[in-house]
LUMLUMDREN-2810 file (N, C-alpha, C; in Angstrom, 1 decimal):
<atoms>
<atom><aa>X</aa><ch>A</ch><at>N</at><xx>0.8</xx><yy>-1.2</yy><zz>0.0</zz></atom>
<atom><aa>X</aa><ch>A</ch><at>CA</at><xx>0.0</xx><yy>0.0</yy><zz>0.0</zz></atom>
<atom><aa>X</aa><ch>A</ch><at>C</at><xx>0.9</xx><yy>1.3</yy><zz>0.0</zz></atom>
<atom><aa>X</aa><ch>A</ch><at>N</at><xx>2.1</xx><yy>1.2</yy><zz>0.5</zz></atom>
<atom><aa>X</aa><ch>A</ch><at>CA</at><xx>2.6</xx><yy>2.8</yy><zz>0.4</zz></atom>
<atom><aa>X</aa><ch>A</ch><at>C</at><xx>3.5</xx><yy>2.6</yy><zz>-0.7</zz></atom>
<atom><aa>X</aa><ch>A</ch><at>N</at><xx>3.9</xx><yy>1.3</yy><zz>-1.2</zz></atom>
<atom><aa>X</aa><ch>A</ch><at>CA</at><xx>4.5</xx><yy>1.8</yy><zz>-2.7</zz></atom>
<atom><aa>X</aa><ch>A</ch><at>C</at><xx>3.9</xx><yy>1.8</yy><zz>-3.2</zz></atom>
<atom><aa>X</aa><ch>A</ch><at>N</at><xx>1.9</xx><yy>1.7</yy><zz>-3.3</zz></atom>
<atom><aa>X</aa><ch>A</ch><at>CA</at><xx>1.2</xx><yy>2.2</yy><zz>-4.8</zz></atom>
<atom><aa>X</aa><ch>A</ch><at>C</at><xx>0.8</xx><yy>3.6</yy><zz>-4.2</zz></atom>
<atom><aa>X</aa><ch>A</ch><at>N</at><xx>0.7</xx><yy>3.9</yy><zz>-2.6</zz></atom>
<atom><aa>X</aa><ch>A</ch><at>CA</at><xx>0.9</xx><yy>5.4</yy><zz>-2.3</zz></atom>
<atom><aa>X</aa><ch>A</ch><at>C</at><xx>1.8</xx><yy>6.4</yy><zz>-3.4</zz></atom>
<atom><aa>X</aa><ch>A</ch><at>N</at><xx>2.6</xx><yy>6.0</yy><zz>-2.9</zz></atom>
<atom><aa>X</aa><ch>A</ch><at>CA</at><xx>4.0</xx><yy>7.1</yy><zz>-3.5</zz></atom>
<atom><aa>X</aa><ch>A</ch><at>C</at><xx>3.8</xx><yy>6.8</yy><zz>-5.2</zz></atom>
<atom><aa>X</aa><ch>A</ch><at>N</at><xx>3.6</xx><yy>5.9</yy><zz>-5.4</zz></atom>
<atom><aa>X</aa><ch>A</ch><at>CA</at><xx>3.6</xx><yy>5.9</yy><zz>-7.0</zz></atom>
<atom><aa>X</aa><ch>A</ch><at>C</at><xx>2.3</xx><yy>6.8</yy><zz>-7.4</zz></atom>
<atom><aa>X</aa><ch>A</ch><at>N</at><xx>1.3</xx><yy>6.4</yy><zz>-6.9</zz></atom>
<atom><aa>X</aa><ch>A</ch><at>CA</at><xx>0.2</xx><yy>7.7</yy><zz>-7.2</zz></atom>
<atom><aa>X</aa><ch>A</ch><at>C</at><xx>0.8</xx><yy>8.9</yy><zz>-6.9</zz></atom>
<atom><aa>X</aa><ch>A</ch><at>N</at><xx>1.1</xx><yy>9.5</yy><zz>-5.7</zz></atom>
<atom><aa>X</aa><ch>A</ch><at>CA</at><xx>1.5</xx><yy>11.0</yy><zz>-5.9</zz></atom>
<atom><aa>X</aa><ch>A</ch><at>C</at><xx>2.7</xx><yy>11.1</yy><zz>-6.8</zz></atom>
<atom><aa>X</aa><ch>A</ch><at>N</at><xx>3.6</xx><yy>10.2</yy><zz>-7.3</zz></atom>
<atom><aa>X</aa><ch>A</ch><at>CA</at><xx>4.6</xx><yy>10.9</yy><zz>-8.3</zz></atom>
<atom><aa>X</aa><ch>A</ch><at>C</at><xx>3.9</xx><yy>11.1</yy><zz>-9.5</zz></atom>
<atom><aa>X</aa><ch>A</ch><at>N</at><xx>2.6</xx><yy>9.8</yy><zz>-10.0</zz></atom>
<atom><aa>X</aa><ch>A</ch><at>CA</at><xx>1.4</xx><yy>9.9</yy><zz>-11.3</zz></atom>
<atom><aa>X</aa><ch>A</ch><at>C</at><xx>1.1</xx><yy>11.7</yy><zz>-10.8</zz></atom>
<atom><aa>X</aa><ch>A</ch><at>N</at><xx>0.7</xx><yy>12.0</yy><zz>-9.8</zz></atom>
<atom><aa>X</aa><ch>A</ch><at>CA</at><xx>-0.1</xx><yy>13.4</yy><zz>-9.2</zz></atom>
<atom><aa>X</aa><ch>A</ch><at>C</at><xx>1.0</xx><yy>14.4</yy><zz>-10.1</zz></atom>
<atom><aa>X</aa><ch>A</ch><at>N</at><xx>2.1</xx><yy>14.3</yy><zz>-9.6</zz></atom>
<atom><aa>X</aa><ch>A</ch><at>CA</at><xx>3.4</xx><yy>15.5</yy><zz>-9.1</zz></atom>
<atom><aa>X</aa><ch>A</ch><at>C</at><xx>3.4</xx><yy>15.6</yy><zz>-11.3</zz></atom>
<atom><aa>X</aa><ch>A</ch><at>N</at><xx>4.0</xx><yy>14.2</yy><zz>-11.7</zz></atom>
<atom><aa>X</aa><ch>A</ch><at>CA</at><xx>3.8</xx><yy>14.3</yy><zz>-13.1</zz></atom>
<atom><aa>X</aa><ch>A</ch><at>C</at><xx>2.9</xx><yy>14.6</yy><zz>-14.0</zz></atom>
<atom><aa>X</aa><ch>A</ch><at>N</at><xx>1.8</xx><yy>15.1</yy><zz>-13.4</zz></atom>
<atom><aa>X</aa><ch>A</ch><at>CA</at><xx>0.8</xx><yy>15.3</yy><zz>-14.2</zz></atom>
<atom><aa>X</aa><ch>A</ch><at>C</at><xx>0.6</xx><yy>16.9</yy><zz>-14.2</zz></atom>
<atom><aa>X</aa><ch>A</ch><at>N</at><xx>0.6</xx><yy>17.6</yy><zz>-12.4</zz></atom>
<atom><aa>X</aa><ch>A</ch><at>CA</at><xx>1.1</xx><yy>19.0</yy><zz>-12.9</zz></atom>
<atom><aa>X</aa><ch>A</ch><at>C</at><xx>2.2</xx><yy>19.2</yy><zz>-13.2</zz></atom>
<atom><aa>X</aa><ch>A</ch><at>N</at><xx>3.6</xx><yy>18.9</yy><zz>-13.4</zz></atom>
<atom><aa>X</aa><ch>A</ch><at>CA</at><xx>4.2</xx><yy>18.7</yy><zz>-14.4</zz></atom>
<atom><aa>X</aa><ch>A</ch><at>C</at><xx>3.7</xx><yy>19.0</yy><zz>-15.5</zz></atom>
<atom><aa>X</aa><ch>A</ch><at>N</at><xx>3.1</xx><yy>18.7</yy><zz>-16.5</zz></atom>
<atom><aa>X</aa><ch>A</ch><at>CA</at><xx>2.6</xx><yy>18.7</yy><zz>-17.7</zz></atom>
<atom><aa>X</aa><ch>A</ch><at>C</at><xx>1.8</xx><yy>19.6</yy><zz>-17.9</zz></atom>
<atom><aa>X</aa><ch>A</ch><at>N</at><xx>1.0</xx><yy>20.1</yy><zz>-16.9</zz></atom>
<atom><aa>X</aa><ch>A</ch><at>CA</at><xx>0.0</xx><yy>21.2</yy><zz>-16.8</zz></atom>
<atom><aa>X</aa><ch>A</ch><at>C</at><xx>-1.1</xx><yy>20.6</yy><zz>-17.0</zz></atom>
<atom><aa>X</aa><ch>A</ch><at>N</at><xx>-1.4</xx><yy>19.3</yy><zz>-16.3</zz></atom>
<atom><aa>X</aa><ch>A</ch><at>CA</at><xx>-2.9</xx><yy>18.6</yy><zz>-16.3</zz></atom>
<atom><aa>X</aa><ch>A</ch><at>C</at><xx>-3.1</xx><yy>18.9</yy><zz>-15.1</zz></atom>
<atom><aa>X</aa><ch>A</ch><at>N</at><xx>-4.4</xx><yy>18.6</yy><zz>-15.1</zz></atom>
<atom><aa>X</aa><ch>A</ch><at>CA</at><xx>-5.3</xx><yy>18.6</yy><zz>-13.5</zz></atom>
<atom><aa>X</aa><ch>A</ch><at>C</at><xx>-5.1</xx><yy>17.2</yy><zz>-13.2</zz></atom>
<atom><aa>X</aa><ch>A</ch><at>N</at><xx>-5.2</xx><yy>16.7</yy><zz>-11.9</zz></atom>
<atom><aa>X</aa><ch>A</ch><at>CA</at><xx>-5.0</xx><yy>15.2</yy><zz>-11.9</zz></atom>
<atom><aa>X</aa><ch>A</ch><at>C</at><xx>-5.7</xx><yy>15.6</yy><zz>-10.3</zz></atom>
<atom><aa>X</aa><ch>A</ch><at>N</at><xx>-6.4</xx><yy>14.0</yy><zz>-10.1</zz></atom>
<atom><aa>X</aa><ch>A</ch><at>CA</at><xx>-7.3</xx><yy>14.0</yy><zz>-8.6</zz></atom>
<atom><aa>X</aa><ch>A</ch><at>C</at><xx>-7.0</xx><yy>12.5</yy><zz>-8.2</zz></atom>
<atom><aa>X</aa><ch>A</ch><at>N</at><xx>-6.7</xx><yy>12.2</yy><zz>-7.0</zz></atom>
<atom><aa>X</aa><ch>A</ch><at>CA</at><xx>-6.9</xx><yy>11.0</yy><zz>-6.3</zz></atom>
<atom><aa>X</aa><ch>A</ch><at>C</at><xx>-8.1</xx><yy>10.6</yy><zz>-5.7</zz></atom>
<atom><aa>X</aa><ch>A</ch><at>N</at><xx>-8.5</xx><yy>9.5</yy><zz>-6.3</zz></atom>
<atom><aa>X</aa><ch>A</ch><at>CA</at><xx>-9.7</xx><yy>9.1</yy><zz>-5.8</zz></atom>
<atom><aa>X</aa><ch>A</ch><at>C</at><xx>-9.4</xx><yy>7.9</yy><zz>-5.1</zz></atom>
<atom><aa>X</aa><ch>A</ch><at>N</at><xx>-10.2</xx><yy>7.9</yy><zz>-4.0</zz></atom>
<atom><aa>X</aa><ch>A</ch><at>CA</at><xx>-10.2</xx><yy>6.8</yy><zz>-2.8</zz></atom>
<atom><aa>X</aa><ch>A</ch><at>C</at><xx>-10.7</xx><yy>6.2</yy><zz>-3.2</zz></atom>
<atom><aa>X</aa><ch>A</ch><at>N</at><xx>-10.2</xx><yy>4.3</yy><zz>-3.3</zz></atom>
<atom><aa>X</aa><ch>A</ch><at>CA</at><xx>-11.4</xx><yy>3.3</yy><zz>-3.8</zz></atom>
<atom><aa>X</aa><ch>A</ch><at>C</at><xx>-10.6</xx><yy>2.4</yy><zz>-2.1</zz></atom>
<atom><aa>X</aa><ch>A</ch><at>N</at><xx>-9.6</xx><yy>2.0</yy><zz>-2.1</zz></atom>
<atom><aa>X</aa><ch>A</ch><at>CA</at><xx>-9.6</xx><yy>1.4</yy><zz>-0.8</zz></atom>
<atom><aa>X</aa><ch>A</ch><at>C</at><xx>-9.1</xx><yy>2.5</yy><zz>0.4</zz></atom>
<atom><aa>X</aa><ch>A</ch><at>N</at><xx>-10.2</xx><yy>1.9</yy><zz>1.5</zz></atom>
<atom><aa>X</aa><ch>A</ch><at>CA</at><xx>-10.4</xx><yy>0.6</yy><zz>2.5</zz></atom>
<atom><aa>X</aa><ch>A</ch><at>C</at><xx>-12.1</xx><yy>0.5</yy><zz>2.1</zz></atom>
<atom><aa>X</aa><ch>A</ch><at>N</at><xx>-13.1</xx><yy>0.8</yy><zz>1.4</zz></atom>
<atom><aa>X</aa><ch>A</ch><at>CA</at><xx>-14.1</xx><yy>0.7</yy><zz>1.2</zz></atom>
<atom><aa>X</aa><ch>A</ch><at>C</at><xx>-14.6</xx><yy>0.0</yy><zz>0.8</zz></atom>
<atom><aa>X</aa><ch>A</ch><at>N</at><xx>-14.9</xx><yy>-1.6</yy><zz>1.4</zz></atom>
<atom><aa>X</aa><ch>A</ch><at>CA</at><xx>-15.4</xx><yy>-2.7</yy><zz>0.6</zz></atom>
<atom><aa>X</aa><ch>A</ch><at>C</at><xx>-16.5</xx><yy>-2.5</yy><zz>-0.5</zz></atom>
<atom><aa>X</aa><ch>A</ch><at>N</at><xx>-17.4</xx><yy>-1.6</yy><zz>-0.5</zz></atom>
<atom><aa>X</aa><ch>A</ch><at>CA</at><xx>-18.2</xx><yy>-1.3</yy><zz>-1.8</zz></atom>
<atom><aa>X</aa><ch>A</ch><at>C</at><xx>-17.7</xx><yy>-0.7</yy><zz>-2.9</zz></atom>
<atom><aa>X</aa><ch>A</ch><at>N</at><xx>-16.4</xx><yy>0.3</yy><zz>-2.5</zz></atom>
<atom><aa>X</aa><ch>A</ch><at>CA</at><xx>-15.7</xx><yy>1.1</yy><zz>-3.8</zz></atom>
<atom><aa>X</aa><ch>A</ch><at>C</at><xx>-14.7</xx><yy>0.4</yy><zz>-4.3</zz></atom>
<atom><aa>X</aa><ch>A</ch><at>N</at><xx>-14.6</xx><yy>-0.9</yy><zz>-3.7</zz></atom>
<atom><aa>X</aa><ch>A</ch><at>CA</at><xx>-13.4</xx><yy>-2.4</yy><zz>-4.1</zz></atom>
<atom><aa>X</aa><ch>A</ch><at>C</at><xx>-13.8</xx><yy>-2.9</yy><zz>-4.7</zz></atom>
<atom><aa>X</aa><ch>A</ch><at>N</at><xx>-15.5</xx><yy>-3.4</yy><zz>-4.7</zz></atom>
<atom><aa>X</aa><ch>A</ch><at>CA</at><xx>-15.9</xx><yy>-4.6</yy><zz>-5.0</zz></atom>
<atom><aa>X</aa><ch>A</ch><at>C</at><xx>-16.6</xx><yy>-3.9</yy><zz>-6.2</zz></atom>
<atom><aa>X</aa><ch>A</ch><at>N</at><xx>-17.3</xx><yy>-2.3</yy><zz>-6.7</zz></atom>
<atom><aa>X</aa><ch>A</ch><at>CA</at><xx>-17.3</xx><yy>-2.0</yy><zz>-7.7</zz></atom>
<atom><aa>X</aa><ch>A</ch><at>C</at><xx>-16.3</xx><yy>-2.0</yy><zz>-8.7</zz></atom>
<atom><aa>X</aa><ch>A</ch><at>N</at><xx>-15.2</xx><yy>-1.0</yy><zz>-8.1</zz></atom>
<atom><aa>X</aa><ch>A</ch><at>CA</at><xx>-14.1</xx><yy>-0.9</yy><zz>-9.2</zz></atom>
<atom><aa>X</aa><ch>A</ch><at>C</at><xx>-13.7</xx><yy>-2.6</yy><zz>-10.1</zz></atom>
<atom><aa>X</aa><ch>A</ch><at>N</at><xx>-13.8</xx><yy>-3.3</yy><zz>-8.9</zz></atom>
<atom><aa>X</aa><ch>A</ch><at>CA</at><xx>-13.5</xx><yy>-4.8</yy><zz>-9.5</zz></atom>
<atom><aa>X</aa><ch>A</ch><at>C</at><xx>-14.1</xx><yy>-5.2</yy><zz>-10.5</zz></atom>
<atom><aa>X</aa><ch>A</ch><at>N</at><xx>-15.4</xx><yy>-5.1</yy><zz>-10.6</zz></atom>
<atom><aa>X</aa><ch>A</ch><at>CA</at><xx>-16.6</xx><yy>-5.4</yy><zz>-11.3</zz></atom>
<atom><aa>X</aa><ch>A</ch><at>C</at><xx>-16.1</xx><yy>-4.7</yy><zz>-12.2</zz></atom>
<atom><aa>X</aa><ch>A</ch><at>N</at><xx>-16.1</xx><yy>-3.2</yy><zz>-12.4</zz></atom>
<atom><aa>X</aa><ch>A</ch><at>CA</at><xx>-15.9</xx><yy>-2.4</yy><zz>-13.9</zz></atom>
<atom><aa>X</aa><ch>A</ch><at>C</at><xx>-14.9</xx><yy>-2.7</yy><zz>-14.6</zz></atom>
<atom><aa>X</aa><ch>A</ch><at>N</at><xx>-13.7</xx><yy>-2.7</yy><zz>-13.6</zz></atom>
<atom><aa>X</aa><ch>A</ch><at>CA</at><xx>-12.5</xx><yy>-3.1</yy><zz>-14.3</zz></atom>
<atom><aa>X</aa><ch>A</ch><at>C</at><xx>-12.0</xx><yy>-4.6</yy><zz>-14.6</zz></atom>
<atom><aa>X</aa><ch>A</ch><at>N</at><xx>-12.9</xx><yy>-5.2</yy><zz>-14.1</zz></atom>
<atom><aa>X</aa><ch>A</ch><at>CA</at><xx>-12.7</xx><yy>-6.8</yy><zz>-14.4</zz></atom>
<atom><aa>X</aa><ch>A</ch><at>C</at><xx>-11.3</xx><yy>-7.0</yy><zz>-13.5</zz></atom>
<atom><aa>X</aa><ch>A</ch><at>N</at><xx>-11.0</xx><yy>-6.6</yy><zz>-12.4</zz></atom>
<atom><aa>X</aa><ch>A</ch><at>CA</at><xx>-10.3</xx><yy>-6.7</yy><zz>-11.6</zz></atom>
<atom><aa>X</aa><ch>A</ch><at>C</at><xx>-10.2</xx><yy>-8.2</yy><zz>-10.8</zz></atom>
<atom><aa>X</aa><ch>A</ch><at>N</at><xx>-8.8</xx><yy>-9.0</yy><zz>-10.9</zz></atom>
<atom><aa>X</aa><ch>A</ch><at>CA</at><xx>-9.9</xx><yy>-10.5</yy><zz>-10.9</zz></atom>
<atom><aa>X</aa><ch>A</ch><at>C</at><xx>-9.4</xx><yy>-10.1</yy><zz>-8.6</zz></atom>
<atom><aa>X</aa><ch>A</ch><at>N</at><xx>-10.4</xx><yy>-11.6</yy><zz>-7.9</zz></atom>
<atom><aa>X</aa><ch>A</ch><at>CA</at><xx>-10.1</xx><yy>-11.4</yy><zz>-6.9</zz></atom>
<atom><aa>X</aa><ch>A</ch><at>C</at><xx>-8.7</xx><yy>-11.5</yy><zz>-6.2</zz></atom>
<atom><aa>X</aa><ch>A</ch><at>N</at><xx>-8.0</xx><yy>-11.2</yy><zz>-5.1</zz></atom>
<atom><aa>X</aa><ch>A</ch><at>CA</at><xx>-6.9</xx><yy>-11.4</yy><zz>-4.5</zz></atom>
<atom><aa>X</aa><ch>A</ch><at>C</at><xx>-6.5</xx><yy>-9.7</yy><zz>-5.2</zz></atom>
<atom><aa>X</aa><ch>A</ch><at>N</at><xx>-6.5</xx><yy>-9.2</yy><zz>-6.0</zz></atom>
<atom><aa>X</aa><ch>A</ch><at>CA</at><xx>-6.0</xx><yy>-7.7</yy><zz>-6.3</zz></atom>
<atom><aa>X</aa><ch>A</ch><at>C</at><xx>-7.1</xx><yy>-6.4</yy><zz>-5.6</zz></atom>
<atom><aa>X</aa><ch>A</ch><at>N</at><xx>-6.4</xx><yy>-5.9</yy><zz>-4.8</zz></atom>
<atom><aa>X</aa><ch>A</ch><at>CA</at><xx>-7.0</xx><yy>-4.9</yy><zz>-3.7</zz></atom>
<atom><aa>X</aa><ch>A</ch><at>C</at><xx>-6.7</xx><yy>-3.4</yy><zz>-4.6</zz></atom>
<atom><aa>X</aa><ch>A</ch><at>N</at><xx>-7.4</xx><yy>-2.8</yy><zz>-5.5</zz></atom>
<atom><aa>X</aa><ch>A</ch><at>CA</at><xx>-6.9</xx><yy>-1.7</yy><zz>-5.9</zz></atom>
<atom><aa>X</aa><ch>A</ch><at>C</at><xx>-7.1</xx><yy>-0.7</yy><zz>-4.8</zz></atom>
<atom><aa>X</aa><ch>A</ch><at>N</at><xx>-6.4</xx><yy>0.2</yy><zz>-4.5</zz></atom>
<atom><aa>X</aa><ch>A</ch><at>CA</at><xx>-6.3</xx><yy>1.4</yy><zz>-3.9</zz></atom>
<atom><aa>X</aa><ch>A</ch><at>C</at><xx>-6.5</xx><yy>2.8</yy><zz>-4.4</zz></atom>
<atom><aa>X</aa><ch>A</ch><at>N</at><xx>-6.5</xx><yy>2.9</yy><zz>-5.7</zz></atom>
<atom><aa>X</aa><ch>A</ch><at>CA</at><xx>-7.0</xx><yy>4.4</yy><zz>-5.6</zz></atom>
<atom><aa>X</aa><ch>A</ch><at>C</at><xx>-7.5</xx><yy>4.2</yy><zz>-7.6</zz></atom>
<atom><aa>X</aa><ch>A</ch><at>N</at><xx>-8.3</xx><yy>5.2</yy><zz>-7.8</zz></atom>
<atom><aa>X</aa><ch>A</ch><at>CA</at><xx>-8.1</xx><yy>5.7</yy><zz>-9.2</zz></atom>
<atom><aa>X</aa><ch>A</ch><at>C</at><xx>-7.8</xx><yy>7.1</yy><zz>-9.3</zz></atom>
<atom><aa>X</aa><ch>A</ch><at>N</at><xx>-6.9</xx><yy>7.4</yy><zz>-10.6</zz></atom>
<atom><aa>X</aa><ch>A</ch><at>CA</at><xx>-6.1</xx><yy>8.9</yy><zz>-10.9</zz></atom>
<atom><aa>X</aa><ch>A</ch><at>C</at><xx>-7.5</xx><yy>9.4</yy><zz>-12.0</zz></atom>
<atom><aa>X</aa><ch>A</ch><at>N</at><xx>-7.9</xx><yy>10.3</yy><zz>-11.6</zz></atom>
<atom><aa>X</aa><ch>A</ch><at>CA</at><xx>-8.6</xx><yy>11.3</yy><zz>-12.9</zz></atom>
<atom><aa>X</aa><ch>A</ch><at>C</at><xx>-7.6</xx><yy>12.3</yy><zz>-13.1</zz></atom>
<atom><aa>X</aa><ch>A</ch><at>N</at><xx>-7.1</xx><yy>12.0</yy><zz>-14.9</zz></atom>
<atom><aa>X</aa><ch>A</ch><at>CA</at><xx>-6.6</xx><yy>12.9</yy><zz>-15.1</zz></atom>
<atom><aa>X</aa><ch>A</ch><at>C</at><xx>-7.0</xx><yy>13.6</yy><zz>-16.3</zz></atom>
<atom><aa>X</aa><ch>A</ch><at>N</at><xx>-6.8</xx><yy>15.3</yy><zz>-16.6</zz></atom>
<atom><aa>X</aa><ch>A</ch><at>CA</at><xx>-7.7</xx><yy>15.7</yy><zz>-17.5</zz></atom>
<atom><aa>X</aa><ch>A</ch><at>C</at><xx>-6.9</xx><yy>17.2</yy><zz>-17.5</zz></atom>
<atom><aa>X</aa><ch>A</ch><at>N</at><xx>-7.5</xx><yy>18.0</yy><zz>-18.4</zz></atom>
<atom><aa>X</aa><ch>A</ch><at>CA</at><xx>-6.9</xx><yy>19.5</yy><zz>-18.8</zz></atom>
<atom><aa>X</aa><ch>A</ch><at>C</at><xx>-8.1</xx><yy>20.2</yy><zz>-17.5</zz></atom>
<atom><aa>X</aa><ch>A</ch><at>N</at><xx>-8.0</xx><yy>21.0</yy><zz>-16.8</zz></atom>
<atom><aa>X</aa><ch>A</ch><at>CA</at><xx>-8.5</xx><yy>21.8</yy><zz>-15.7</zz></atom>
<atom><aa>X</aa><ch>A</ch><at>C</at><xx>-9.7</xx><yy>23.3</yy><zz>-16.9</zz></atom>
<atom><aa>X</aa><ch>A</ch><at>N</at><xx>-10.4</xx><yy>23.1</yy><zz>-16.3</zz></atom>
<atom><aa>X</aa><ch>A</ch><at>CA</at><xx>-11.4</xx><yy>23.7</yy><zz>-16.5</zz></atom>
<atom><aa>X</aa><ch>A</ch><at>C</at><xx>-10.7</xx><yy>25.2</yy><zz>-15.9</zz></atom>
<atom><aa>X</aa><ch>A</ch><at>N</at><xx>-10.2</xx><yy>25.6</yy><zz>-14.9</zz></atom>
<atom><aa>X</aa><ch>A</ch><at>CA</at><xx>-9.9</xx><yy>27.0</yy><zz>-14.3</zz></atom>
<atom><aa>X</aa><ch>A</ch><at>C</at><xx>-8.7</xx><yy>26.2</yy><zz>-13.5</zz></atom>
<atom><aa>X</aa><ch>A</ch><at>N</at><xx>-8.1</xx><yy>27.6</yy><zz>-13.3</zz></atom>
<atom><aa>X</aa><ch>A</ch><at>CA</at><xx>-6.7</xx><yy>27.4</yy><zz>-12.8</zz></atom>
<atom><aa>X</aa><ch>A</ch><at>C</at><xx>-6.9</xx><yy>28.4</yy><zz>-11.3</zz></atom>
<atom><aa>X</aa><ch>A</ch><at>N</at><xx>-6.6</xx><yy>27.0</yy><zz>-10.3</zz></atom>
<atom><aa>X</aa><ch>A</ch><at>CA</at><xx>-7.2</xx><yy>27.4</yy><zz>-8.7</zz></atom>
<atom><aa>X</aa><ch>A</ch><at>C</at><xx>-5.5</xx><yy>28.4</yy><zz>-8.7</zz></atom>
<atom><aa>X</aa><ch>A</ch><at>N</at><xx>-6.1</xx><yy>29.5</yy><zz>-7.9</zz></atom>
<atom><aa>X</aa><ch>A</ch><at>CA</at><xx>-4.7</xx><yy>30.3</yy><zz>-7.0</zz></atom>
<atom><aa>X</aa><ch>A</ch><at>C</at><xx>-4.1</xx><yy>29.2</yy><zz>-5.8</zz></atom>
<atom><aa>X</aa><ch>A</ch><at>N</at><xx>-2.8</xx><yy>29.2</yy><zz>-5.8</zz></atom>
<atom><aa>X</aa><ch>A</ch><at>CA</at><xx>-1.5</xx><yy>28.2</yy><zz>-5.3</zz></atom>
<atom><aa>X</aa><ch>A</ch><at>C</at><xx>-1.8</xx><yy>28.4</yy><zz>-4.3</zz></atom>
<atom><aa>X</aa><ch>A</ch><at>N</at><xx>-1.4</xx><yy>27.3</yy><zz>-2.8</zz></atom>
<atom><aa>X</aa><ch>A</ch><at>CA</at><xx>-2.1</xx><yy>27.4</yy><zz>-1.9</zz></atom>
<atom><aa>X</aa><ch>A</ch><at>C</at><xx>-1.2</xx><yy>26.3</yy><zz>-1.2</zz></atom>
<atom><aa>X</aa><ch>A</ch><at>N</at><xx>-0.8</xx><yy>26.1</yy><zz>0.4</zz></atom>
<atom><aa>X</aa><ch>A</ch><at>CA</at><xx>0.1</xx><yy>25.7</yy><zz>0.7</zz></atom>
<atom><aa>X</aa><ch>A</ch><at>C</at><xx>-0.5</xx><yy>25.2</yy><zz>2.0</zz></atom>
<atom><aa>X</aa><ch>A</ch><at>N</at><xx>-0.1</xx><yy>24.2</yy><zz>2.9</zz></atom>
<atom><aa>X</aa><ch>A</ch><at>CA</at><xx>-0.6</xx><yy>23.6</yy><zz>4.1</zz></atom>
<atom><aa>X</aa><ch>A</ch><at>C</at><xx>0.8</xx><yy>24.0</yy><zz>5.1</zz></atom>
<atom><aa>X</aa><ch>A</ch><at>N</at><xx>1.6</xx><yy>24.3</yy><zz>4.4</zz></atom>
<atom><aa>X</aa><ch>A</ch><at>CA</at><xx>2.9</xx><yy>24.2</yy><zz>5.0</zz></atom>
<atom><aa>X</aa><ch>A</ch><at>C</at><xx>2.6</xx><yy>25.2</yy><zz>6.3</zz></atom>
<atom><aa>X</aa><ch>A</ch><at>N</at><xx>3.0</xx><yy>24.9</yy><zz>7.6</zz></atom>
<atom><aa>X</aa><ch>A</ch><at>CA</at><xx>3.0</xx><yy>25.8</yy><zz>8.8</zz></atom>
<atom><aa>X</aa><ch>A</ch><at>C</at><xx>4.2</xx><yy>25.4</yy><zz>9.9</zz></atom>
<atom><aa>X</aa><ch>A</ch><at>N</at><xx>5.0</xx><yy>26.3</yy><zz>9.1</zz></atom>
<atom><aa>X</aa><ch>A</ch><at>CA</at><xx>6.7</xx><yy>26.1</yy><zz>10.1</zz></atom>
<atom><aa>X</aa><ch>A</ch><at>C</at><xx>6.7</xx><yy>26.1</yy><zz>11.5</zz></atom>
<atom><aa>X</aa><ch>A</ch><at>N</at><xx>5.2</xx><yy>26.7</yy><zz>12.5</zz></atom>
<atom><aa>X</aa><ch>A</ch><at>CA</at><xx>5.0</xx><yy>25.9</yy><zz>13.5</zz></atom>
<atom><aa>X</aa><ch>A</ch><at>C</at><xx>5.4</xx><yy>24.7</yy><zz>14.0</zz></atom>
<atom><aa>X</aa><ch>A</ch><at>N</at><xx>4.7</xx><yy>23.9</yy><zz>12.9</zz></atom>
<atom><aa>X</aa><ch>A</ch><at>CA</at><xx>5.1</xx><yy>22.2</yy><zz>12.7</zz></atom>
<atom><aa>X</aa><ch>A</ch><at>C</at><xx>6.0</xx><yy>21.6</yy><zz>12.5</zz></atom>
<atom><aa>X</aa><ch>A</ch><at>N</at><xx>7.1</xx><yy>22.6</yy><zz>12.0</zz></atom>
<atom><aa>X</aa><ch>A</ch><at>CA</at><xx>8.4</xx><yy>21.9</yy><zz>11.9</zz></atom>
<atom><aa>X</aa><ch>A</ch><at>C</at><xx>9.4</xx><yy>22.0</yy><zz>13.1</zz></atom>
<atom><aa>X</aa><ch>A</ch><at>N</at><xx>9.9</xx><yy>20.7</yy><zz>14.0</zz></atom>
<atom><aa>X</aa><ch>A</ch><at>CA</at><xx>10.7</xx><yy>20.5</yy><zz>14.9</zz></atom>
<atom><aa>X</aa><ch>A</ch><at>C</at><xx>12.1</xx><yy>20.4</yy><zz>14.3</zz></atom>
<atom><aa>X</aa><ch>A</ch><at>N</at><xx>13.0</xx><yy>20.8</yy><zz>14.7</zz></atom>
<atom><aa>X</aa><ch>A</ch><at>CA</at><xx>14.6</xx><yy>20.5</yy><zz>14.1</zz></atom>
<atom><aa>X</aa><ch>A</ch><at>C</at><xx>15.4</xx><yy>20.0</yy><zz>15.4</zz></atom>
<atom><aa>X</aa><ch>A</ch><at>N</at><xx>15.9</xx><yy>19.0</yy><zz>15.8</zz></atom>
<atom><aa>X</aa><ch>A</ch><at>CA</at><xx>16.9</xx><yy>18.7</yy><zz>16.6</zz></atom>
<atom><aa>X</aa><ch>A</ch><at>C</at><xx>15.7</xx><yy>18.4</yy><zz>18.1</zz></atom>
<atom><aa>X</aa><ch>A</ch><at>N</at><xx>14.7</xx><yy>19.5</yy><zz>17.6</zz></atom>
<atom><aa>X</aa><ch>A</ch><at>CA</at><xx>14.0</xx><yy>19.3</yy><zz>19.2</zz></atom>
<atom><aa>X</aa><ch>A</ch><at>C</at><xx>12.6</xx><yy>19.0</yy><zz>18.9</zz></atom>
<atom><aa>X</aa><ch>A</ch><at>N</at><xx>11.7</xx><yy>18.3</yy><zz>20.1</zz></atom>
<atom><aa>X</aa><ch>A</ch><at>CA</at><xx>10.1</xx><yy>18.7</yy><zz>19.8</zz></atom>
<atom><aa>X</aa><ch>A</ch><at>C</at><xx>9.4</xx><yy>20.0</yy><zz>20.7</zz></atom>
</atoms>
């Protein structure tokens, strides 16, 4: 699960790169958004998919925006 993590956000990171919109969509831990995706995608059983990427050209371009809060960053100390 965290190396199809990280492989989706570098699919994310690559896609603005390019100047696409790209969105992570949650399909697991949701046994109904598991057991559909399986169905559409002919997904056979024993494969747990974890997410789908929508990717596409952006209708409007959102103003940049950051979570970052240096508060949060400890160095050497907590």
């Amino acid at each position: 699960m965290q190396d199809c993590s990280a492989a989706t956000e570098n699919l994310l990171l690559a896609a603005t790169a390019l100047g696409l919109g790209a969105v992570w969509l949650g399909v697991h831990p949701s046994e109904n958004r598991v057991r559909d995706v399986r169905r559409i995608l002919g997904i056979p059983e024993g494969f747990v998919p974890l997410n789908l990427i929508s990717i596409g050209h952006p209708a409007e371009e959102k103003e940049k925006r950051t979570q970052y809060d240096e508060a949060q960053v400890h160095r050497g100390r907590w």
